[in-house]
C-alpha positions as CSV (number, residue, x, y, z in Angstrom):
1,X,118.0,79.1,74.3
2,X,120.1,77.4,77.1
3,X,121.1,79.6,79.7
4,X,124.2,79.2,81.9
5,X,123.8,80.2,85.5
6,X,127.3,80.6,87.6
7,X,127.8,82.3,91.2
8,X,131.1,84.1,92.5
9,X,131.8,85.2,95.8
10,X,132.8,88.8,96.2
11,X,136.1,88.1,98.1
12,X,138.7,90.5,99.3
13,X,140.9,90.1,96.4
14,X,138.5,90.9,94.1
15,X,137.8,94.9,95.2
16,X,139.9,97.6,94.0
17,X,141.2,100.6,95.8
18,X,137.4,102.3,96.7
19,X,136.7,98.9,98.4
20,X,134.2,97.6,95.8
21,X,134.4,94.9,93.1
22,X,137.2,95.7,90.5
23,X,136.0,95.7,87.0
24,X,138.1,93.9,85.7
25,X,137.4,90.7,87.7
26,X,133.6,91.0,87.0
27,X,135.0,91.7,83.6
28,X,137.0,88.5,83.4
29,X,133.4,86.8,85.7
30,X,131.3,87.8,82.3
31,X,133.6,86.7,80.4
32,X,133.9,83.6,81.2
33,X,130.7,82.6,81.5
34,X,129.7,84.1,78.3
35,X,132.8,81.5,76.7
36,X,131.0,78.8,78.4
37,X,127.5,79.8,76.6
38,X,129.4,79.4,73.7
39,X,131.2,76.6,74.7
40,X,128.0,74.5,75.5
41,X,126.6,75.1,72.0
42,X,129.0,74.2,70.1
43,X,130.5,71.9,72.0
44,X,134.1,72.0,71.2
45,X,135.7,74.8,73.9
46,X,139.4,74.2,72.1
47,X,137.6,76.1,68.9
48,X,136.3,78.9,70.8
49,X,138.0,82.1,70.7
50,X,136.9,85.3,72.3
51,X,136.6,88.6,69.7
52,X,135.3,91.3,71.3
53,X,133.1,92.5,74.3
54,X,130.2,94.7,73.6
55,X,128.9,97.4,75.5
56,X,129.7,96.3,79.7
57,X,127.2,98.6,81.4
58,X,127.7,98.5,84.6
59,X,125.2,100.2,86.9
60,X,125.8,99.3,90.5
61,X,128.7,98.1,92.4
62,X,129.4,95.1,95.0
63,X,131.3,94.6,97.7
64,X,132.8,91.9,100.2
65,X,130.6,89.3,100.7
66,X,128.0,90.0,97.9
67,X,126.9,86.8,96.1
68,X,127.6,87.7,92.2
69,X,125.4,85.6,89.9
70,X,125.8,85.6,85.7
71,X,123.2,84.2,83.9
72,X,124.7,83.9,80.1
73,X,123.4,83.0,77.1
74,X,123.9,82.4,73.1
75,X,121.8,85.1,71.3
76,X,123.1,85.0,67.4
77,X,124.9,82.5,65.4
78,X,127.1,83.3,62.4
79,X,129.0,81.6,59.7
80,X,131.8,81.5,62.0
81,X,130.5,83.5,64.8
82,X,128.7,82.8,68.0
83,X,126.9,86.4,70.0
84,X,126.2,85.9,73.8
85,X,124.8,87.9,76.3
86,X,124.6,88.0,79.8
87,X,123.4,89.6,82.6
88,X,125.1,89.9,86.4
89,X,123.0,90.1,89.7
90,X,124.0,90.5,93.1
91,X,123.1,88.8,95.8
92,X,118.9,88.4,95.1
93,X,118.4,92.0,93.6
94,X,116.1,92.0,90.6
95,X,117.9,94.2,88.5
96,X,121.3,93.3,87.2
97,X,124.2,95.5,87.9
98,X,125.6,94.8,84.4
99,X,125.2,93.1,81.7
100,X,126.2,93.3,77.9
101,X,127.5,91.4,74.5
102,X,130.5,89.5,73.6
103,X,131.2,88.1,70.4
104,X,133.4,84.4,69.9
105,X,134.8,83.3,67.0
106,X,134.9,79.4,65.9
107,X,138.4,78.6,64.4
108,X,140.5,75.7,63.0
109,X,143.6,74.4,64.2
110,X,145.5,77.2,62.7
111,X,143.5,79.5,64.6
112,X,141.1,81.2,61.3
113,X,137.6,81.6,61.5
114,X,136.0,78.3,60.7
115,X,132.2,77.2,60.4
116,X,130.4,75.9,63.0
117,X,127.8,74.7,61.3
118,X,125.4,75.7,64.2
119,X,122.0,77.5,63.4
120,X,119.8,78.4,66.7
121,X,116.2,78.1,66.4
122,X,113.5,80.4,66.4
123,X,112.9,82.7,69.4
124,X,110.8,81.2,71.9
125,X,109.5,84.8,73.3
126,X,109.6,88.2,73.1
127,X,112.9,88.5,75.5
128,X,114.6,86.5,73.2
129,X,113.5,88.0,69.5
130,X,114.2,91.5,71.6
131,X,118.0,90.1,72.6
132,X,118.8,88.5,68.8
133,X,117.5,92.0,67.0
134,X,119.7,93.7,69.8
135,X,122.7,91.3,68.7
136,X,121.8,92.1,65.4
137,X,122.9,95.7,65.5
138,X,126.3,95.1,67.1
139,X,129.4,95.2,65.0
């Protein structure tokens, strides 16, 4: 599977009130670059709408200066439906401070669910069988 890699800059508009990086912006961060996964499958970003976010664990925080970087990917395709996941690292720490699902919808020019008529292949490795059962389960 292809996987999108994009970096942010912990600036000082992006902290909240306890000094550290406001949810919603790293909310907005995954996001996007889980719309851009999608977007570079199936090719036609005007189609792509966003349904729902699954499951944002977040698990450490960053501040000023930290180097945020998402690397996103599409894990599950529907009829309609495209599932990505991504995972969000700061600076050059091994583990991710968050990471999660979100679910995009292809639709027609009078916005309803469309086909996409985009099947991904097999998984290539464990990580990826593990992330497509995983997407699997998510309603």
């Amino acid at each position: 599977m292809n996987e999108i890699s994009i970096a942010h800059l912990v600036k000082s508009e992006d902290l909240n009130h306890h000094g550290t990086l406001f949810a919603g912006r790293i909310a907005e961060w995954f996001v996007e670059a889980c719309f851009i996964a999608a977007c570079d499958l199936i090719k036609k970003p005007e189609n792509i709408v966003c349904l729902k976010i699954h499951g944002l664990e977040f698990k450490k925080s960053a501040t000023k200066g930290d180097i945020i970087k998402i690397k996103s990917r599409v894990v599950l395709t529907g009829r309609s439906s495209v599932k990505t996941y991504a995972k969000i690292y700061k600076n050059d720490e091994a583990e991710p401070i968050l990471e999660g699902f979100a679910t995009f919808i292809h639709v027609d020019e009078n916005g309803r669910p469309a086909p996409h008529n985009v099947t991904l292949p097999e998984p290539e490795n464990e990580e990826e069988r593990m992330l497509r059962e995983r997407a699997k389960q998510i309603i």
